[in-house]
C-alpha positions as CSV (number, residue, x, y, z in Angstrom):
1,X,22.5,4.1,3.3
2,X,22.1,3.5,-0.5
3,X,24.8,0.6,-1.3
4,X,27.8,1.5,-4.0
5,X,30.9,0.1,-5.8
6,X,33.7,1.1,-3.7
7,X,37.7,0.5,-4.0
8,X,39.6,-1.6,-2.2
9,X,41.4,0.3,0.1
10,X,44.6,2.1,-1.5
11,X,46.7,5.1,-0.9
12,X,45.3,6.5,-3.6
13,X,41.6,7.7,-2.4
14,X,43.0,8.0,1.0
15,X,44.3,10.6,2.6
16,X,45.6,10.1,6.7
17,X,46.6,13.6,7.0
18,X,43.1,14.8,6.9
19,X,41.5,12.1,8.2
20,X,43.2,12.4,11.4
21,X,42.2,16.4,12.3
22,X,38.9,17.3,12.5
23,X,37.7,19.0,9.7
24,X,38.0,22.8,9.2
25,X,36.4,24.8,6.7
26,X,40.0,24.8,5.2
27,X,40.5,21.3,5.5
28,X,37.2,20.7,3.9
29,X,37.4,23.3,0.9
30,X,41.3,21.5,0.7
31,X,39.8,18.1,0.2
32,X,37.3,19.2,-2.1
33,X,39.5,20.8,-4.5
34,X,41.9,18.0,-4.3
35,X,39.1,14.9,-5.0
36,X,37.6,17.5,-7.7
37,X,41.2,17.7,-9.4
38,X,42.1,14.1,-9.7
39,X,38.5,12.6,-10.3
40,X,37.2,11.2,-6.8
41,X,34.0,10.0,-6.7
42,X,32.0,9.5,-3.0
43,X,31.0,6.5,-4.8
44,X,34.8,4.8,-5.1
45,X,35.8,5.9,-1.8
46,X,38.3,3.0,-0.3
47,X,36.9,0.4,2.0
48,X,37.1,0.3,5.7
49,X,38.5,-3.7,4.9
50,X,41.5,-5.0,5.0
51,X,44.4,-2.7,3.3
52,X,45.3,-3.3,0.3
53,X,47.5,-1.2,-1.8
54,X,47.5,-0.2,-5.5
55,X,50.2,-2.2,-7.3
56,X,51.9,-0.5,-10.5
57,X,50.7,-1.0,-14.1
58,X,51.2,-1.2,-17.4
59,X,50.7,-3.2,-20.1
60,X,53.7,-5.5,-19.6
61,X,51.9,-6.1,-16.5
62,X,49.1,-8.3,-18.0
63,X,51.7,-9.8,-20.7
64,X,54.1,-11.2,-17.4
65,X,50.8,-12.6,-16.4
66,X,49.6,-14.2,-19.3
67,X,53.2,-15.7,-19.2
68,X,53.2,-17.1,-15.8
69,X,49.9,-18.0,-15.9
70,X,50.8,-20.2,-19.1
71,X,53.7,-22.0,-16.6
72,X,50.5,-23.5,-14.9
73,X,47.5,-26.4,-15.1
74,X,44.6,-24.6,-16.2
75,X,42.2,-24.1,-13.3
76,X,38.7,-23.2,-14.0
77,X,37.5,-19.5,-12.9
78,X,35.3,-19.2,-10.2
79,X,31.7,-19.2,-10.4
80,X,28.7,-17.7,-9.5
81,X,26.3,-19.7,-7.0
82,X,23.5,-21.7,-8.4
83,X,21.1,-19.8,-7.2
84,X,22.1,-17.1,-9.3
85,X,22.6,-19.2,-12.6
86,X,19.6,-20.9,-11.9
87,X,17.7,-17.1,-12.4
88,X,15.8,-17.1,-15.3
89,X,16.3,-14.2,-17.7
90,X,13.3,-12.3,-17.3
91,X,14.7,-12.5,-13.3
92,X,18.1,-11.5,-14.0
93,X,17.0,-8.2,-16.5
94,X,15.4,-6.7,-13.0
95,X,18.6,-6.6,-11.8
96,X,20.4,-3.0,-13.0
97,X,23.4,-1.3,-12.1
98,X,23.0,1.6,-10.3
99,X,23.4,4.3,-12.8
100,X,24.6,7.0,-10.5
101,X,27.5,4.9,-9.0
102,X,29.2,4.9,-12.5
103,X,33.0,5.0,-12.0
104,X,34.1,8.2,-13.2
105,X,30.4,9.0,-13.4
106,X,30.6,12.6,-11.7
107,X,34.3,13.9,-13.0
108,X,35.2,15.6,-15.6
109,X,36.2,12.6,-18.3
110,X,33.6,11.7,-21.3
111,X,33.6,8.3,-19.9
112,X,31.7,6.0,-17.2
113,X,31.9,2.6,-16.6
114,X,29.4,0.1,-15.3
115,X,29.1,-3.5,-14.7
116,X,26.9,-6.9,-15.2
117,X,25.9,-8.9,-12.2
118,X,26.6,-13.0,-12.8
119,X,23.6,-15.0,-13.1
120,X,21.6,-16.6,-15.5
121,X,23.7,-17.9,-18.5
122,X,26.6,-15.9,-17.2
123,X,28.5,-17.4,-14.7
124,X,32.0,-16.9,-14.6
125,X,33.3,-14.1,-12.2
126,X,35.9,-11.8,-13.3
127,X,37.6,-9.6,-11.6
128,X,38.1,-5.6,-12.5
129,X,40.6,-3.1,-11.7
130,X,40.4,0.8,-13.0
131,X,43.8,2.5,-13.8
132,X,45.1,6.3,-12.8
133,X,48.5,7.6,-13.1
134,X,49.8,4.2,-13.9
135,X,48.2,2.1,-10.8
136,X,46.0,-0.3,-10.6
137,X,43.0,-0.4,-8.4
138,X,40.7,-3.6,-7.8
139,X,36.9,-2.6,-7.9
140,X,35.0,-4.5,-4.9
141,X,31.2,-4.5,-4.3
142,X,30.5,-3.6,-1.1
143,X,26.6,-4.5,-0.3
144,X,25.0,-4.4,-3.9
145,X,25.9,-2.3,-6.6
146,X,22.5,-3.0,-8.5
147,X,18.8,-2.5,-8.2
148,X,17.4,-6.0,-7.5
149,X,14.2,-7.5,-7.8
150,X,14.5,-9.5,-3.9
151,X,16.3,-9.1,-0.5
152,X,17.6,-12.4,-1.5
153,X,19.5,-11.9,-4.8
154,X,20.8,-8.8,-3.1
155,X,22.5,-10.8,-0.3
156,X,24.2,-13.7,-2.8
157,X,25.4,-10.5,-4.6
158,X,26.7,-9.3,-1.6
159,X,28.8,-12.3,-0.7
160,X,29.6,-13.1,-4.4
161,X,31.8,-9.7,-4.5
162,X,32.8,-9.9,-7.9
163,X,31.0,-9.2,-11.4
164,X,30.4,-10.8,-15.1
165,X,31.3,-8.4,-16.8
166,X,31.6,-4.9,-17.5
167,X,30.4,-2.1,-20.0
168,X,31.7,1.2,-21.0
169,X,29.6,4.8,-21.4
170,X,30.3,7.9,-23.8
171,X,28.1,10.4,-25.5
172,X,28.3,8.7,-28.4
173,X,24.7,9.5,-29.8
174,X,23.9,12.9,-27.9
175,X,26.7,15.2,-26.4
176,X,24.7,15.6,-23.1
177,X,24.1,11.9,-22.4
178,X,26.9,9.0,-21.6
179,X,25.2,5.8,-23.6
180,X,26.7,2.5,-23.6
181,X,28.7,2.0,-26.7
182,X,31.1,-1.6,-25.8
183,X,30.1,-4.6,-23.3
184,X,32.9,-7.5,-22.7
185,X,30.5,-10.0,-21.1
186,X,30.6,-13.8,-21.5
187,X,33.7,-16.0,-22.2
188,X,35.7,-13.9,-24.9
189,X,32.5,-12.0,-26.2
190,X,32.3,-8.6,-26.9
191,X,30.1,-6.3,-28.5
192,X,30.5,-2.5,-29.9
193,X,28.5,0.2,-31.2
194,X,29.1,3.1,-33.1
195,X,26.9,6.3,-33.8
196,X,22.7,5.5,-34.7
197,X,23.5,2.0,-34.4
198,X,21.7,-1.1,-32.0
199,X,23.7,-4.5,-30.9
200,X,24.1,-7.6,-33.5
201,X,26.3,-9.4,-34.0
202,X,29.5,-10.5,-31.2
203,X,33.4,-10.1,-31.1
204,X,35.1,-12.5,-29.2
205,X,38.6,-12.9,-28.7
206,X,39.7,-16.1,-29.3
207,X,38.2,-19.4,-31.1
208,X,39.4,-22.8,-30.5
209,X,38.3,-26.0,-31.9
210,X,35.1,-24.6,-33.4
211,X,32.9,-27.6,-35.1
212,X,35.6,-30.2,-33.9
213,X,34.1,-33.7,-33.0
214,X,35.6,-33.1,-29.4
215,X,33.3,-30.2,-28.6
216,X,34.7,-26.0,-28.8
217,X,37.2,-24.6,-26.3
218,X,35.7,-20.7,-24.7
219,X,38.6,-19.0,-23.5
220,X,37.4,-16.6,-21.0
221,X,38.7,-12.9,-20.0
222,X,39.0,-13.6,-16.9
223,X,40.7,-9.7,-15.6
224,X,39.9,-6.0,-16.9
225,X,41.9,-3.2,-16.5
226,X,40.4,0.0,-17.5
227,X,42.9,3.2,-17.9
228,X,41.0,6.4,-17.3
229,X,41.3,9.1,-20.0
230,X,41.5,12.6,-19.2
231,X,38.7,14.8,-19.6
232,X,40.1,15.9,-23.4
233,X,40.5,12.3,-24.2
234,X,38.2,11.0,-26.7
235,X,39.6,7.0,-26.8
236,X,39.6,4.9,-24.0
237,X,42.1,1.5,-23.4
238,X,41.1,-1.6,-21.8
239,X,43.2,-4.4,-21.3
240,X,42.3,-8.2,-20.6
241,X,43.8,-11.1,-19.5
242,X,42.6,-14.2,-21.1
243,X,42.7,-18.3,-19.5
244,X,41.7,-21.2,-21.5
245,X,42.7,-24.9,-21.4
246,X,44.8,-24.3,-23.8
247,X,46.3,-20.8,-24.2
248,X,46.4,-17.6,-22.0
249,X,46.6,-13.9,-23.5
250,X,47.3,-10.7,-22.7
251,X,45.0,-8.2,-25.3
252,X,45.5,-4.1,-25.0
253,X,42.0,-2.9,-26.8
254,X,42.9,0.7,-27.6
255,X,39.0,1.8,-28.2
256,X,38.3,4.8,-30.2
257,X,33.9,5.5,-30.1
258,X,32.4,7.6,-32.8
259,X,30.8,7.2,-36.4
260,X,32.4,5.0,-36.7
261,X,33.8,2.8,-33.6
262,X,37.1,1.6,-33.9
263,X,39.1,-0.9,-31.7
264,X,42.5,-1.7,-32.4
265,X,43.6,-4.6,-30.6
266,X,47.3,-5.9,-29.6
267,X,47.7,-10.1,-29.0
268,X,50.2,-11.7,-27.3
269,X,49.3,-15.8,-26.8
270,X,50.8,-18.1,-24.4
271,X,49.7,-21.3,-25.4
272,X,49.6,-24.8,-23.2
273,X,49.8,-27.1,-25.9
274,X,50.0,-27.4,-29.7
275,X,46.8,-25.7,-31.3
276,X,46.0,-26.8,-34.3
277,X,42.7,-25.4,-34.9
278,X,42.9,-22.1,-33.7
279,X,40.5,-19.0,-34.7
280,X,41.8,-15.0,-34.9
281,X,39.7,-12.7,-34.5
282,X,36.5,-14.2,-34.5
283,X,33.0,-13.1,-35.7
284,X,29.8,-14.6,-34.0
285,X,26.2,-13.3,-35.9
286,X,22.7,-14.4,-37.1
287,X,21.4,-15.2,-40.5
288,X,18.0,-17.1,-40.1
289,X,16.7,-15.3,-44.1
290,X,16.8,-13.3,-46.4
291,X,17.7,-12.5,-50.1
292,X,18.7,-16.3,-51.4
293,X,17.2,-17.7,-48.4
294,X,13.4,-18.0,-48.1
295,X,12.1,-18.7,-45.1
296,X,10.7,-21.6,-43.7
297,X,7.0,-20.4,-42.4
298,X,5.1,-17.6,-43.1
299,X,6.5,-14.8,-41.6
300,X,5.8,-11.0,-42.6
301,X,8.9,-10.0,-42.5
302,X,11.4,-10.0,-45.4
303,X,14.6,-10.7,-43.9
304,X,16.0,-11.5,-40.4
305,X,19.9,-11.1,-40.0
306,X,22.3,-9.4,-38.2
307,X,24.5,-9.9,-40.9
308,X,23.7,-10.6,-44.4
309,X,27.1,-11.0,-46.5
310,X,31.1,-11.8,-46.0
311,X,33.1,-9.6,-47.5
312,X,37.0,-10.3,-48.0
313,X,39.5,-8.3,-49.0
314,X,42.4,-10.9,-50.2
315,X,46.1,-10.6,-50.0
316,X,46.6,-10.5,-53.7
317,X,43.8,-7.1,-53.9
318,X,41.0,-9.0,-55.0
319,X,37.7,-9.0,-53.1
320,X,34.9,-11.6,-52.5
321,X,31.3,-11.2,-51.6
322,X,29.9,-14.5,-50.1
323,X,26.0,-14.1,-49.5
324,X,25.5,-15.8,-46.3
325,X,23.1,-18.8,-46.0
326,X,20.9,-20.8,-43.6
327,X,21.6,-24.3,-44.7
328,X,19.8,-27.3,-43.9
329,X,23.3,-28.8,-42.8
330,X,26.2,-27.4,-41.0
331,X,28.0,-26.0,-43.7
332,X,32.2,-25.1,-43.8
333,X,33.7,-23.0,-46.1
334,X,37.5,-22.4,-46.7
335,X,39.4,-19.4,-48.1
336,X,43.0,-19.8,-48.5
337,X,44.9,-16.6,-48.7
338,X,48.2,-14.8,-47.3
339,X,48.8,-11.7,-45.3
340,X,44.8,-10.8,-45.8
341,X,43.9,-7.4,-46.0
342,X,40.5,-7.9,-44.6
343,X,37.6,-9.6,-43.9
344,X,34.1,-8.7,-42.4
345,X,30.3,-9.5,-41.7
346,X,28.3,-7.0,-43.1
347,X,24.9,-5.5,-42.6
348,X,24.5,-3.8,-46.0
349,X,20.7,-3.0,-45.9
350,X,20.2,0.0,-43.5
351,X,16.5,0.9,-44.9
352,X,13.4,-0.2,-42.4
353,X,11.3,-1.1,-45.7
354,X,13.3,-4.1,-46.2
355,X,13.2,-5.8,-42.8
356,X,9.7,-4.7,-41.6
357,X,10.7,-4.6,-37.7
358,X,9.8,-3.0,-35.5
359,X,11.2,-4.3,-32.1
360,X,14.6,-6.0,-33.3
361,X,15.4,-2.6,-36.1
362,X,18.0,-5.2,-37.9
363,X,18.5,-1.9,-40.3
364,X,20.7,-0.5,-37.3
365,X,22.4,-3.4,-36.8
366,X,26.6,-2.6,-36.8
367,X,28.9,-4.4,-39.6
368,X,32.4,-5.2,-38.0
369,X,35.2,-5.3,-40.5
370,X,38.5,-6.9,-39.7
371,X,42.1,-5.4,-40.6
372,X,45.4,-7.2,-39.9
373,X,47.7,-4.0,-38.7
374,X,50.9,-7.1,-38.8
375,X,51.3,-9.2,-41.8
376,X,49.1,-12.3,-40.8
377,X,51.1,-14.4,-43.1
378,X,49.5,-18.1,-44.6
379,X,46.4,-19.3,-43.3
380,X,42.7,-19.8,-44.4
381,X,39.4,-17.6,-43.5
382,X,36.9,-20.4,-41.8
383,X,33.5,-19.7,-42.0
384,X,30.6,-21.9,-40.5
385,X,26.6,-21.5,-41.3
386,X,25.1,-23.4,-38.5
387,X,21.1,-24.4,-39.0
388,X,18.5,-22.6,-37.5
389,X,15.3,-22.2,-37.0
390,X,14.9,-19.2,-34.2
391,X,16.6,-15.6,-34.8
392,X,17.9,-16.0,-31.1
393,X,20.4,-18.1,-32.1
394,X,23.7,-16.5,-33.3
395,X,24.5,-19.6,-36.4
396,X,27.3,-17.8,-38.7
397,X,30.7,-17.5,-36.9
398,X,34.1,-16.9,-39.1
399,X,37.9,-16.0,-38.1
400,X,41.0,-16.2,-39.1
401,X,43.4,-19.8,-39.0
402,X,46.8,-19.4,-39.2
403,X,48.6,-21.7,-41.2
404,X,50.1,-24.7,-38.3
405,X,48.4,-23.1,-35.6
406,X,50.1,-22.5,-32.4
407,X,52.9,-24.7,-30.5
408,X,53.2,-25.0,-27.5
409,X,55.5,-22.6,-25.3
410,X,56.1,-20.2,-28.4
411,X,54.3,-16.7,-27.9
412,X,51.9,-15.6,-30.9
413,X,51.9,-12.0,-31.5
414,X,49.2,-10.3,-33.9
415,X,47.2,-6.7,-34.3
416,X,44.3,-6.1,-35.8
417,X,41.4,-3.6,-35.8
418,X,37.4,-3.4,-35.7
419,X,35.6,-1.1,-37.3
420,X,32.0,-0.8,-36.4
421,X,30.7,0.6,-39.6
422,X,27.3,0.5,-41.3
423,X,29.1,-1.4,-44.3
424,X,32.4,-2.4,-45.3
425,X,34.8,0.8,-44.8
426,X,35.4,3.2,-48.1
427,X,32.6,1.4,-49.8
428,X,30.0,4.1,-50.4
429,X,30.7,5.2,-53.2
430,X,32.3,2.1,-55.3
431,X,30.6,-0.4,-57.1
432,X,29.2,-3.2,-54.6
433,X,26.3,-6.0,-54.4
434,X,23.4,-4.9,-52.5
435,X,20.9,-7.7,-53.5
436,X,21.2,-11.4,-54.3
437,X,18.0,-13.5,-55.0
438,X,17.1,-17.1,-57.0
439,X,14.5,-18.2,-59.3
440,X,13.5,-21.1,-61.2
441,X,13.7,-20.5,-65.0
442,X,10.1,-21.7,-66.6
443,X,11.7,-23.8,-69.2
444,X,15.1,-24.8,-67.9
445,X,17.7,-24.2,-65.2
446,X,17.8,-22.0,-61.8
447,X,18.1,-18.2,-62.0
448,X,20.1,-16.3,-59.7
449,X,19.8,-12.7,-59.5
450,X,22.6,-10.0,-58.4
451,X,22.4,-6.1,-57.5
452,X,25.1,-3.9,-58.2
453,X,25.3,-0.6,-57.2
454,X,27.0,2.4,-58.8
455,X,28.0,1.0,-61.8
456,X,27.4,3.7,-64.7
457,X,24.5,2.3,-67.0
458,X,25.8,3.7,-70.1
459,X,29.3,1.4,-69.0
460,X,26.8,-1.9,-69.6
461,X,27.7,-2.4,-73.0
462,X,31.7,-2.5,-71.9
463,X,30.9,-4.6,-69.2
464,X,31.4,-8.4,-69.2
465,X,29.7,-10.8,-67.1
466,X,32.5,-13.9,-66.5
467,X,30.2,-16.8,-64.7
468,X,31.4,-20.1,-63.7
469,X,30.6,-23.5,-61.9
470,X,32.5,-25.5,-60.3
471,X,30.3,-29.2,-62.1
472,X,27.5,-28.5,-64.3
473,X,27.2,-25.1,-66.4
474,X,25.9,-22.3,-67.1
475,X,23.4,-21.8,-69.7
476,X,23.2,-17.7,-70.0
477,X,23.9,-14.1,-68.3
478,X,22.6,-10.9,-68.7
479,X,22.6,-7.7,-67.7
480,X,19.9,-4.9,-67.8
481,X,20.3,-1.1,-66.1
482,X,19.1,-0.7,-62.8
483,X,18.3,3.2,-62.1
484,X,16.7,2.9,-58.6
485,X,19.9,1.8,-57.2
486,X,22.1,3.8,-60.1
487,X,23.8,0.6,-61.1
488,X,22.9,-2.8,-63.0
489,X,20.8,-6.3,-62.1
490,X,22.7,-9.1,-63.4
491,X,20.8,-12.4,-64.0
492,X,22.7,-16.0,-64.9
493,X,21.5,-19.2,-65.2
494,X,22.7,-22.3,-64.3
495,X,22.0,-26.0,-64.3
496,X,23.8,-28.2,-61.4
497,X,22.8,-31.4,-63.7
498,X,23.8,-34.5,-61.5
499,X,25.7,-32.6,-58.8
500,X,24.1,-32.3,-55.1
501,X,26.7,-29.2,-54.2
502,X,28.2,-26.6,-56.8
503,X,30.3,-23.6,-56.2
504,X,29.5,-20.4,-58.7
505,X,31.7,-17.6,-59.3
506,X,30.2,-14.4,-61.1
507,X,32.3,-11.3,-62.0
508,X,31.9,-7.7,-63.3
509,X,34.8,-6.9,-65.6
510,X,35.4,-4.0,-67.6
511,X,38.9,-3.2,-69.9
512,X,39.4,-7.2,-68.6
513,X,39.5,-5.5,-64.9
514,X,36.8,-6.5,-61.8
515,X,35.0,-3.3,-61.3
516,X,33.0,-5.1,-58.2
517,X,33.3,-7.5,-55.7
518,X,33.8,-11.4,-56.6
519,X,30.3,-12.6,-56.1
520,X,31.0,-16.3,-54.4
521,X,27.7,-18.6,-53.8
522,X,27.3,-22.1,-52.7
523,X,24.7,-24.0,-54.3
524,X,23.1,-26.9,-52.5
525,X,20.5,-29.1,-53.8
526,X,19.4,-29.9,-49.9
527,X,18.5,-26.2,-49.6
528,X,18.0,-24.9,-53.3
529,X,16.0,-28.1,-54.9
C-alpha cells in the first residue's frame, strides 16, 4: 500500500454510524456525497491509533499559548535524529513529498498543502495541525509521507512522525496547476512568491541579538495551524506559535497570493526577560556585487544579488535609497525615525541583460516591502552588510528596533504587511534610482554616478542637485538627460581628503521640493580606495 499523511483520529473524518453496517449501495453513494461536501481526502483519513479528538480553535487559541508558554523555562524543541541531520544536501533533495497526498489536494478549494522532511540543516521538528469549521486537527505521518532515496531514511522518518516544515500550493502562475507560492521552514524563516517570480531573499519572524558579542538568538515556529478556505476563497490564514529563550508569540499570517503576494501579519509577544535588542520584521538577502560594488574575481556576470537597494519610507514622508554594499568589514547602519511608513529590500533590475544568469534568474527575484498597519512609534531601522565571498551566503539582514525594546512580562502587540512585489509598491511610474556606479576622476577626486528614472528631461534646467558629505567635500555635480531610461544620470564628485569612512547624501529637488528618493551611500576607504 502506497504510504500517506493521515489525521490523527478525530470525530471529524469519522463516521461510526456507517462504519458499523456493511455497506450498501446507499450507504456508499451517502458517504460519498458526504466526504465530497466537506472536503475528505482518502489521503487524511483518521488513524486506527490511539483516539484523539479535535480540540476547538481560534486564534485566541495560539495567543493563551504563547501566554502560558511564556509562564515557563524555555525548553528546546525536539530534534530530528543524527542520522538525518548528518544527510548531506544532495541526500536530503531525493527526499520529496508525495505530490498526490497534498492535504486538500483532491477538493474543491484552490489550495494544497505539503510539507518538508527534517534533515540536513533543518532540524527542529514542528508540529502541524489543519483547521475546518473552527477545529483543529493534528497532521501525523503514518509510514512515510515522501519519496526517499533508501529503505533506511524511510524508516527514521517513520519513527520521527513529525516534519520541518511546511509549504503552501495555489495556481498562482497558471490557473490549471497548484505551484508553491509560501514555505515557513527553518527557525522563524519564511519565504513568498508572487506571480513570474523565483525565491530570494527570506522573511523571518523575529530577530534577537543580531551582531551582539554574545552570539544571535533564532526563535523558532515551533506549531502551524492552517485554516482551510472554501473553494471561492482566494486568501489563505496560517497561524504560528513561536518559542525562543527569550520571548514566545502568537502570529496570525492572513496570506493573500497573486501579482502581487501580500501577507498581513498580527504579533502578539510574550517575552521572558528584558530585550533590549530586539528586531521586527526582519529581512534576510544576498548582495555579493553589483553597481558600486565590483567584484572580487573575474566573473562574467555583472551583478549577483537578491536584493540590490533599501528603500525607506520615513515617518516625516521623506524617502531614502541606500545602495547596498559588500563591505570588506561587517558594516551597521542606523536610521532613526518614528511611526515609519515603510521600509524594504528591493530587486529593482528585472531585465536578464543585466545579470547574465542563467540558472540563479536573479531578474525574478521578489522585492518584499514592509508596512506598519499600527503606529510603530520611536525606534531605529538596523541594517547589517555582512562580508562575503560566495552568493550562497545570505549577508544583508535589516528590521525594525523599537525604541527600549521589550520588558519582561509586558505583551508587545504590532501589524504589519509584506508585499512581494517586483519593486517598491506604487513606484512605476514616479521618479526613482535605477543605477548607482563609481569612478575615479583622471585629475582629482572619486566620481559617483546615479540613474534616475522618469524625470522629464526638459525639467533638467529646474532641477537642483543638493550633494553633501559628512567630512571632506564635494568638488562638483552635474546632470545630463538620459533618454534610454526617460530620465536623467547625475554625476558628483567628491574627495574624502583624510577621512577613512564618509557618509554622502545626494538629492533631486525641483520648486525647492525632492522629486526622487534620498540617495544615501556609505563611503569606505577599506572598500572604495
Amino acid at each position: 500500500m502506497r504510504p500517506h499523511l493521515t489525521f490523527h483520529n478525530s470525530t471529524r473524518y469519522r463516521y461510526p454510524a456507517i462504519a458499523k453496517q456493511k455497506l450498501t449501495m446507499f450507504t456508499f453513494f451517502l458517504w460519498t456525497f458526504f466526504a465530497c461536501y466537506i472536503g475528505f481526502n482518502p489521503a487524511f483519513a483518521a488513524s486506527n491509533g490511539e483516539d484523539k479528538k479535535s480540540k476547538t480553535f481560534s486564534h485566541d487559541t495560539v495567543v493563551t499559548l504563547a501566554q502560558q508558554l511564556a509562564q515557563n523555562p524555555f525548553k528546546e524543541a525536539k530534534k530530528a535524529p543524527k542520522e538525518l541531520t548528518d544527510l548531506d544536501f544532495a541526500t536530503y533533495s531525493k527526499i520529496n513529498y508525495q505530490e498526490d497526498a497534498a492535504i486538500w489536494g483532491g477538493t474543491p478549494t484552490k489550495f494544497s498543502v505539503q510539507l518538508f522532511a527534517p534533515g540536513f540543516l533543518y532540524k527542529n521538528l514542528v508540529d502541524i495541525d489543519v483547521v475546518e469549521n473552527s477545529h483543529a486537527f493534528p497532521i501525523e505521518l503514518t509510514e512515510t509521507a515522501f519519496n526517499v532515496p533508501s529503505d533506511v531514511i524511510e524508516k527514521l522518518l517513520t519513527q520521527v512522525g513529525q516534519y520541518a516544515g511546511v509549504r503552501l500550493h495555489y495556481p498562482i502562475n497558471d490557473d490549471g496547476v497548484k505551484g508553491e507560492f509560501i514555505m515557513f521552514q527553518g527557525a522563524s524563516y519564511f519565504r513568498v512568491l508572487s506571480k513570474g517570480q523565483t525565491y530570494g531573499l527570506s522573511n523571518r519572524g523575529l530577530a534577537i541579538d543580531v551582531a551582539q558579542p554574545k552570539g544571535e538568538e533564532y526563535p523558532l515556529f515551533k506549531r502551524f495551524w492552517i485554516e482551510r478556505p472554501s473553494k471561492y476563497q482566494t486568501a489563505i490564514v496560517v497561524h504560528a506559535l513561536l518559542d525562543s529563550q527569550s520571548v514566545t508569540g502568537a502570529y496570525r499570517f492572513g496570506i493573500y497570493p497573486g501579482s502581487p503576494t501580500r501577507i498581513e501579519v498580527d504579533v502578539t509577544l510574550f517575552p521572558r526577560r528584558d530585550i533590549q535588542y530586539i528586531g521586527l520584521a526582519p529581512l534576510t538577502s544576498m548582495f555579493l556585487y553589483g553597481g558600486l560594488d565590483s567584484p572580487d574575481k573575474p566573473d562574467y556576470r555583472p551583478a549577483v544579488h537578491n536584493s540590490e537597494g533599501l528603500q525607506i519610507d520615513r515617518g516625516n514622508g521623506e524617502r531614502l535609497w541606500r545602495p547596498l554594499n559588500n563591505p570588506n568589514k561587517l558594516q551597521i547602519s542606523a536610521f532613526g525615525d518614528e511611526n515609519i511608513k515603510g521600509f524594504g529590500l528591493i530587486q529593482r533590475h528585472r531585465n536578464f541583460d543585466y545579470y547574465q544568469d542563467l540558472e540563479s534568474n536573479y531578474h525574478l527575484r521578489p522585492s518584499a516591502w514592509i508596512e506598519p498597519l499600527t503606529d510603530w512609534g520611536k525606534g531605529q531601522l538596523t541594517l547589517l552588510e555582512i562580508p562575503s565571498n560566495a552568493e550562497i551566503n545570505d549577508n544583508v539582514v535589516v528590521y525594525w528596533e523599537p525604541k527600549g525594546g521589550l520588558k519582561k512580562d509586558e505583551p508587545y502587540r504590532y501589524s504589519y504587511r509584506i508585499t512581494a512585489s517586483n519593486d517598491s509598491p506604487n513606484m512605476a511610474s514616479k521618479a526613482r534610482v535605477v543605477y548607482s556606479s563609481k569612478g575615479q576622476k583622471q585629475s582629482k577626486g572619486k566620481e559617483l554616478l546615479i540613474d534616475y528614472s522618469n524625470v522629464k528631461i526638459q525639467d533638467i534646467d529646474k532641477i537642483a542637485i543638493d550633494a553633501s558629505i559628512s567630512k571632506g567635500k564635494i568638488l562638483s555635480s552635474r546632470m545630463v538627460a538620459h533618454p534610454d531610461i526617460n530620465g536623467v544620470r547625475v554625476f558628483v564628485t567628491f574627495e574624502p581628503e583624510s577621512t577613512n569612512v564618509a557618509e554622502l547624501r545626494i538629492q533631486l529637488k525641483k520648486d525647492d521640493k525632492p522629486i526622487a528618493a534620498t540617495w544615501l551611500y556609505r563611503w569606505n576607504n577599506d572598500d572604495w580606495p
